[in-house]
C-alpha positions as CSV (number, residue, x, y, z in Angstrom):
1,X,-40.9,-55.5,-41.1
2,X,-37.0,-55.9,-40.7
3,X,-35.5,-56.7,-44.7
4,X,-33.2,-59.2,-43.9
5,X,-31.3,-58.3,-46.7
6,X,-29.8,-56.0,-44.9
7,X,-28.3,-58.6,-42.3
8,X,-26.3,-60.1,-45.4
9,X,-22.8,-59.5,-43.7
10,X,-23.4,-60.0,-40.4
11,X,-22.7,-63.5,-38.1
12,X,-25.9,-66.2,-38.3
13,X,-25.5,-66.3,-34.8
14,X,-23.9,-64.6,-31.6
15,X,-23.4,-65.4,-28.1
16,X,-24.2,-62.6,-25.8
17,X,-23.3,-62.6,-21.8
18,X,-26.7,-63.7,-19.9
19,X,-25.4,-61.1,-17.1
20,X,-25.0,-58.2,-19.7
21,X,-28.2,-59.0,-21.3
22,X,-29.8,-59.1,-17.7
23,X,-28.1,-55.6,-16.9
24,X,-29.4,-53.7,-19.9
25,X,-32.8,-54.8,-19.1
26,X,-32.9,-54.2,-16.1
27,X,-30.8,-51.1,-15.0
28,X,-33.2,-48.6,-15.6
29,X,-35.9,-49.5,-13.1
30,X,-37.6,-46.7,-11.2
31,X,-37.0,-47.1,-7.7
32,X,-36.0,-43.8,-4.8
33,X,-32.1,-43.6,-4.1
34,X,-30.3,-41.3,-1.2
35,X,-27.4,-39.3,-3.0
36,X,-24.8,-37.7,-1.5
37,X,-24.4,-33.9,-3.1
38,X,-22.3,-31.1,-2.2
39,X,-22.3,-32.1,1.8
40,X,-26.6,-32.6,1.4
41,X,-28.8,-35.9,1.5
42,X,-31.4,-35.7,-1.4
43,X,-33.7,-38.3,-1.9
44,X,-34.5,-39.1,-5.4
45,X,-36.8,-41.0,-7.2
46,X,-35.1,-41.7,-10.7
47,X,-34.2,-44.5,-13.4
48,X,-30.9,-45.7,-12.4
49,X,-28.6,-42.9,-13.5
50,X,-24.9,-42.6,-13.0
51,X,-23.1,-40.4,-10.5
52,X,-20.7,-38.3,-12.3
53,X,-18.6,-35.4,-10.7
54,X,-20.9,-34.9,-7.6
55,X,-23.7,-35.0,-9.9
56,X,-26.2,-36.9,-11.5
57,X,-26.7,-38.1,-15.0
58,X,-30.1,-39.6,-15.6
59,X,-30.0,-41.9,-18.9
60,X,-33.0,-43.5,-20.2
61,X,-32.9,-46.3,-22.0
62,X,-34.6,-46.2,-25.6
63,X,-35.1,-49.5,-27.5
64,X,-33.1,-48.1,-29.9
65,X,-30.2,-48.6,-27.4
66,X,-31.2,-52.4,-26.4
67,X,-31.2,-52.8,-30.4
68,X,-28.1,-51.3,-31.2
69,X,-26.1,-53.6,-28.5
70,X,-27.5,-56.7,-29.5
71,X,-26.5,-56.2,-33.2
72,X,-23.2,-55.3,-32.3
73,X,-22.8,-58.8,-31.2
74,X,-23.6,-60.3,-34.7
75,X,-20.5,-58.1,-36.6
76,X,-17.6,-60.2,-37.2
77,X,-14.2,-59.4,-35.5
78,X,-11.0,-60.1,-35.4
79,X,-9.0,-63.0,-33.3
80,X,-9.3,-59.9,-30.9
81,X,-13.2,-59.9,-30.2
82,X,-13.0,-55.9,-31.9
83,X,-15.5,-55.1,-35.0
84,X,-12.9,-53.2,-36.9
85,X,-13.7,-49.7,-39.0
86,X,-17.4,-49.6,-38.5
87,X,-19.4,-46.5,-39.5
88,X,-22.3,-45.0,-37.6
89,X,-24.5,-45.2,-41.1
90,X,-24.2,-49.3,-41.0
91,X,-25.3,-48.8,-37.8
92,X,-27.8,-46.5,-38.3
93,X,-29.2,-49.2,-41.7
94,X,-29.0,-52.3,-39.1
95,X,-30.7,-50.6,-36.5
96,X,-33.3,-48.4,-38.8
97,X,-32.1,-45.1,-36.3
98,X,-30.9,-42.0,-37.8
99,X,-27.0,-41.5,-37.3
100,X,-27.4,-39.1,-34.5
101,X,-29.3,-41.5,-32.4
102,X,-26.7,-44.0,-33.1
103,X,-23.8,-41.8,-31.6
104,X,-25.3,-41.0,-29.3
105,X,-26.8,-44.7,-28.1
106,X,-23.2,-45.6,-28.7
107,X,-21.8,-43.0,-25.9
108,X,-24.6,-44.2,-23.6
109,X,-23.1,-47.9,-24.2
110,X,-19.4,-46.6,-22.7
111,X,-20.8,-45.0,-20.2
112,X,-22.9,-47.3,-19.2
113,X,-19.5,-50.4,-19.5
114,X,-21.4,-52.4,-21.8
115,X,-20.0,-51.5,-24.7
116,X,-16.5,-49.4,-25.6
117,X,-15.5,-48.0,-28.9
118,X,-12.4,-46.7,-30.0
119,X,-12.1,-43.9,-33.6
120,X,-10.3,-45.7,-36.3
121,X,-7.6,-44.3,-38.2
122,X,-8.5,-45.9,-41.5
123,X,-11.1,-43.5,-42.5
124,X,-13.5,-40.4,-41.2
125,X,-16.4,-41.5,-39.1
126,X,-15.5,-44.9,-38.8
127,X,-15.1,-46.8,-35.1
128,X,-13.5,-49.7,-33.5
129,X,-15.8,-51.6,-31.0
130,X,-15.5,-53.9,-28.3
131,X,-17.8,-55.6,-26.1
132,X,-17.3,-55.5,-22.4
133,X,-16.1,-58.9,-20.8
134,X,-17.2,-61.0,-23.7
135,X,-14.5,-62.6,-24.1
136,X,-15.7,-63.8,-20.8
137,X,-18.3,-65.8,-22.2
138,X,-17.4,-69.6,-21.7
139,X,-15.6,-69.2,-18.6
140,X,-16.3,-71.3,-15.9
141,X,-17.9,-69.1,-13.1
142,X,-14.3,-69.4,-11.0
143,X,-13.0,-67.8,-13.8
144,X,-15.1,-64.6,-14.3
145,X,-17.8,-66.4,-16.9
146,X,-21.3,-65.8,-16.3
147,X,-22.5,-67.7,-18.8
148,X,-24.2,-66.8,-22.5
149,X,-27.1,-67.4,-24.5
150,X,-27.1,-67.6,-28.2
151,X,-29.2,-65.5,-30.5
152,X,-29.5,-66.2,-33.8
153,X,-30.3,-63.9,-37.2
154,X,-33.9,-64.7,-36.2
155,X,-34.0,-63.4,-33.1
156,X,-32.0,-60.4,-33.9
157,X,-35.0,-59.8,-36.8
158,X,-37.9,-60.7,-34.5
159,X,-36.2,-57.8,-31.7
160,X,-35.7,-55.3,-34.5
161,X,-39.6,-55.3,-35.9
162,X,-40.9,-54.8,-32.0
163,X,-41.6,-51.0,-31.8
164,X,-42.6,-50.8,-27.7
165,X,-39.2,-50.8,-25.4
166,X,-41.4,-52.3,-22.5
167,X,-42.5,-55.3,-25.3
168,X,-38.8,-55.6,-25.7
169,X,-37.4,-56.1,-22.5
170,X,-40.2,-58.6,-21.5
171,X,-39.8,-60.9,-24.9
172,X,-35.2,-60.8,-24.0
173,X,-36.4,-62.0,-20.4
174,X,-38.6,-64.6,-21.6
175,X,-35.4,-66.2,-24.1
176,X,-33.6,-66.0,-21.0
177,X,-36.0,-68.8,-19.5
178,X,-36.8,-70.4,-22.6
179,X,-32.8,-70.9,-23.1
180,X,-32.1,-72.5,-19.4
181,X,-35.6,-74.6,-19.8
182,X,-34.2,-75.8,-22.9
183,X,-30.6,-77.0,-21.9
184,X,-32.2,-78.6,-18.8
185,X,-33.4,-82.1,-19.6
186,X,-37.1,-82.4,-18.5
187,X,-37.5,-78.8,-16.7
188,X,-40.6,-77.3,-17.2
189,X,-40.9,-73.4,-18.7
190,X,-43.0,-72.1,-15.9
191,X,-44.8,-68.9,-16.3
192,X,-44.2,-66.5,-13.7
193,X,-45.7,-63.4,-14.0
194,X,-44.4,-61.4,-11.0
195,X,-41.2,-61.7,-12.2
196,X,-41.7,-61.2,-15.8
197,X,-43.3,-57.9,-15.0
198,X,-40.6,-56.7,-12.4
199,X,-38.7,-54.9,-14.8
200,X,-41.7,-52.8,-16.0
201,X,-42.2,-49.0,-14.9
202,X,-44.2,-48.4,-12.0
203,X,-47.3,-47.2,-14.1
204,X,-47.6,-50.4,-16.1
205,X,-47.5,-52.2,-13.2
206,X,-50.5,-50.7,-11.9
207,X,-52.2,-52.0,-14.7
208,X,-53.6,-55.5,-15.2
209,X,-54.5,-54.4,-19.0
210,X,-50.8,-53.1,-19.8
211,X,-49.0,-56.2,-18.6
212,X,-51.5,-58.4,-20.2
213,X,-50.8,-55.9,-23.8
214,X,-47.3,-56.4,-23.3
215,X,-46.9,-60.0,-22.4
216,X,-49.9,-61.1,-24.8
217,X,-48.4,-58.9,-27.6
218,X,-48.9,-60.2,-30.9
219,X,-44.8,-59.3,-31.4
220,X,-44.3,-62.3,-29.1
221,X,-42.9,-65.4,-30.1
222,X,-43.5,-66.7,-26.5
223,X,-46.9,-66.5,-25.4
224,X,-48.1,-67.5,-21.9
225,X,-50.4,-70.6,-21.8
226,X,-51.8,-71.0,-18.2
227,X,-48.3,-70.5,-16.0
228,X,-46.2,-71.9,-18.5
229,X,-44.9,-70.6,-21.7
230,X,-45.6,-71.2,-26.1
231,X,-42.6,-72.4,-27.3
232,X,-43.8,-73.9,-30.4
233,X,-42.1,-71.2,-32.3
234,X,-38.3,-71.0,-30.9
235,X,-35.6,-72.7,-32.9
236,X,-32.8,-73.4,-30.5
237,X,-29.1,-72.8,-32.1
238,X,-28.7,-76.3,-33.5
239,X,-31.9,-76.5,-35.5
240,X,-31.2,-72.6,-36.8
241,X,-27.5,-74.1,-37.8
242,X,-28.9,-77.0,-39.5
243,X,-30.8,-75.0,-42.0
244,X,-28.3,-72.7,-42.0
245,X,-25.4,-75.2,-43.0
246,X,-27.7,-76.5,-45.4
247,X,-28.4,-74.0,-47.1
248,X,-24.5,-72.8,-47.3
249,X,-23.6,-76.2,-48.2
250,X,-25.5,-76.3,-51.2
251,X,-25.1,-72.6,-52.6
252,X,-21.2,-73.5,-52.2
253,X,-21.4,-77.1,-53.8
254,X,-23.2,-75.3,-56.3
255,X,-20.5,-72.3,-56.7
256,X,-17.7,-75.1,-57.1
257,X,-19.4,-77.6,-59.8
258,X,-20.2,-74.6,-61.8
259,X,-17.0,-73.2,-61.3
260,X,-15.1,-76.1,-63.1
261,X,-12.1,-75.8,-60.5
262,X,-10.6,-77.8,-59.0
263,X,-10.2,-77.0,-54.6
264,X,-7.4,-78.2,-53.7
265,X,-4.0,-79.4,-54.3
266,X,-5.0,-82.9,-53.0
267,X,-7.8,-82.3,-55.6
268,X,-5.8,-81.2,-58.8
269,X,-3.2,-84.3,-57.9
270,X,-6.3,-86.9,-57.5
271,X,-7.5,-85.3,-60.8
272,X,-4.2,-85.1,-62.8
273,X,-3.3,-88.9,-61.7
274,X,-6.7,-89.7,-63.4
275,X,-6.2,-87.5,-66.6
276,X,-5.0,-90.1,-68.6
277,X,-7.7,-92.3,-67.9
278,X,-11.6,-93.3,-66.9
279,X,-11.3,-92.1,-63.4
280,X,-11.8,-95.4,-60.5
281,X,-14.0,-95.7,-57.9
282,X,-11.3,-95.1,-55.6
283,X,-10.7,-92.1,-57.2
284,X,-13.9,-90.7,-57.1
285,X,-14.4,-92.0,-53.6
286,X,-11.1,-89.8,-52.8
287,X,-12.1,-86.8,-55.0
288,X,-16.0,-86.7,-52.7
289,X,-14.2,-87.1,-49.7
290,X,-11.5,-84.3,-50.5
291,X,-14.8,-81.9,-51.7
292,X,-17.0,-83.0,-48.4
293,X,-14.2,-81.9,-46.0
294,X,-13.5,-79.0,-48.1
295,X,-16.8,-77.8,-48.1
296,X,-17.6,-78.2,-44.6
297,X,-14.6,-76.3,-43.7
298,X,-16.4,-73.5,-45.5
299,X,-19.8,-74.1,-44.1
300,X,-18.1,-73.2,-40.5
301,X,-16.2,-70.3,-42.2
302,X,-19.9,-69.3,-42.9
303,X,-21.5,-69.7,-39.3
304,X,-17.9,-67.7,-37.7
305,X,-17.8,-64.8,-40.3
306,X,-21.7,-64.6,-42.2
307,X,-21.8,-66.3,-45.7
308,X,-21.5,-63.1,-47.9
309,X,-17.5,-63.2,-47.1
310,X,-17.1,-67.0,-47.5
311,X,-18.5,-66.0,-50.8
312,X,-16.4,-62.8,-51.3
313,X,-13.1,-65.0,-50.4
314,X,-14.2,-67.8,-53.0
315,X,-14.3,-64.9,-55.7
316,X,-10.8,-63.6,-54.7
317,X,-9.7,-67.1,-54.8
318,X,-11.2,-68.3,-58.0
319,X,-10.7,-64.9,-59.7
320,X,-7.4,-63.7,-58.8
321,X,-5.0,-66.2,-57.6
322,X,-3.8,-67.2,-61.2
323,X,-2.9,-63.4,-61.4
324,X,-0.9,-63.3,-58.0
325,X,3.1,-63.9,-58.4
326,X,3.0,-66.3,-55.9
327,X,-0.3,-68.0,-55.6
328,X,-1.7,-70.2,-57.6
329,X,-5.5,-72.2,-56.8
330,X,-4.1,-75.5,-57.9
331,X,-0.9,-75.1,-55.6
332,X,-3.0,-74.0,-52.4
333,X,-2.9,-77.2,-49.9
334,X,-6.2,-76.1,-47.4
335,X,-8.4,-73.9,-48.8
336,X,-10.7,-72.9,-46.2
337,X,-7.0,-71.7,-44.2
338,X,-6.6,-69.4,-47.2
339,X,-10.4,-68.3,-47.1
340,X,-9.7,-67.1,-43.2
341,X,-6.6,-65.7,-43.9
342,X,-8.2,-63.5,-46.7
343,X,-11.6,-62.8,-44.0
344,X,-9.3,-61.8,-41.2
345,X,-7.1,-59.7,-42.7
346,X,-9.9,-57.7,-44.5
347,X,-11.7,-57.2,-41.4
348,X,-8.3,-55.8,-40.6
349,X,-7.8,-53.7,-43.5
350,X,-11.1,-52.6,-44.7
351,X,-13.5,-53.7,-41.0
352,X,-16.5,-55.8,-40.3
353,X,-18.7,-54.9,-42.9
354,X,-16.4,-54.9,-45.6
């Protein structure tokens, strides 16, 4: 199984384009094409390769590939949508691929649009990477959008563990559903098995007992019932983020009362004005209120960026602003603007997984 320490510094959750994710399930179906080479006709029967310099370039998906693009959604970028200074050896970790088969998944990606990458200059072996047309994703249609579906750390984990490519791209199709079924008041999750299947290789289809092994798998968080599908064990977005906030919420109220600082300037001035004196009700109402707003602004820093650099930031700010010429905690008017000036601009410095 997947140890989800690993995932520590990635994103809780990530949208990914429902086209995309449609694409790189289903671009490498068998099927017979005519291509055109040197003046000749030749009919081919192939997995949808690329034609390349009168040529043709057969590329074969591996899971490994379907892996690697869905955790490059969950690394945080910049106000750019780019994962900055990533190396192929995170990748390799997240992924559980040797480094070899990480380059060379990660060539496939460009070639295949999903997916560009650009060498960084700050330090050997290290990439920039942006995702093709993401920031795309809550366009209207008119405008190029083609709408997204939200995975969450638990998905990501759950696609990781399955070892069979076929397993994989049959448990992505069946979120797709289970996603539209779920933001559709009353519609039903039918089963259909024809097109579940469709994007199987020919040989499997053949095969009652392989589509019933891959459908039925035990990997399967979405197992047929009749003709409709088990959805007792997804958690949409909102109930993942509920858990997730509360459990930031409480390991951050828990950093700042044991911190003894105080979070704000509004804070320090409530708390001075009171020095002298049995604090009021109406200072205490103002001092909750002031921590409440505070906090949440750092439970969303946590669901944009991954809780491990919420954390990191606190540390900075607790640990080294009394040593910076010009900054001081006590003196610092929104703390959670500071926090995302000090995330952004080490993803900038230092990249994603920092």
């Amino acid at each position: 199984m997947t140890n989800k320490l690993l995932f520590e510094d990635l994103k809780p959750n990530a949208r990914i384009s429902k086209s995309k994710l449609k694409e790189v399930i289903s671009i490498f179906k068998n099927k017979i094409d005519k291509v055109e080479i040197n003046d000749g006709y030749y009919e081919l029967e192939k997995e949808n390769g690329l034609i390349k310099n009168d040529s043709i370039q057969i590329i074969s998906v591996t899971k490994s590939l379907i892996k690697q693009y869905l955790v490059y959604h969950f690394l945080p970028y910049n106000k750019c949508f780019v994962r900055k200074h990533v190396s192929y050896k995170d990748i390799a970790i997240l992924c559980g691929i040797s480094i070899p088969t990480a380059r060379k998944n990660q060539d496939l990606l460009s070639i295949l649009g999903l997916a560009y990458f650009t060498p960084s200059s700050n330090g050997y072996g290290k990439f920039d990477i942006v995702i093709s047309d993401e920031y795309k994703n809550h366009f209207k249609k008119k405008y190029g959008g083609g709408g997204y579906i939200t995975l969450t750390l638990d998905d990501l984990v759950n696609f990781l563990d399955i070892n069979c490519i076929n397993e994989l791209k049959v448990e992505l199709k069946k979120l797709l559903w289970v996603d539209a079924a779920k933001k559709s008041k009353g519609k039903k999750i039918v089963f259909n098995k024809a097109n579940l299947v469709n994007n199987l290789p020919e040989y499997i289809k053949k095969s009652s007992k392989l589509i019933n092994n891959i459908i039925y798998s035990k990997n399967s968080k979405f197992k047929p019932l009749g003709n409709r599908l088990d959805i007792t064990n997804y958690k949409s977005k909102s109930e993942f983020n509920k858990n997730f906030r509360d459990s930031a919420r409480k390991k951050i109220l828990n950093l700042l009362d044991n911190g003894k600082f105080s979070l704000s300037s509004n804070y320090s001035d409530t708390l001075l004005n009171s020095k002298s004196k049995k604090p009021s009700l109406e200072t205490n109402i103002k001092l909750e209120a002031e921590k409440a707003l505070i906090i949440n602004d750092l439970v969303n820093l946590s669901i944009e960026f991954g809780f491990k650099k919420v954390l990191i930031a606190l540390n900075h700010m607790f640990d080294s602003t009394y040593y910076e010429d010009n900054i001081n905690i006590n003196n610092i008017h929104n703390p959670a603007g500071f926090i995302r000036n000090f995330i952004t601009k080490s993803i900038l410095n230092f990249g994603s997984l920092y």
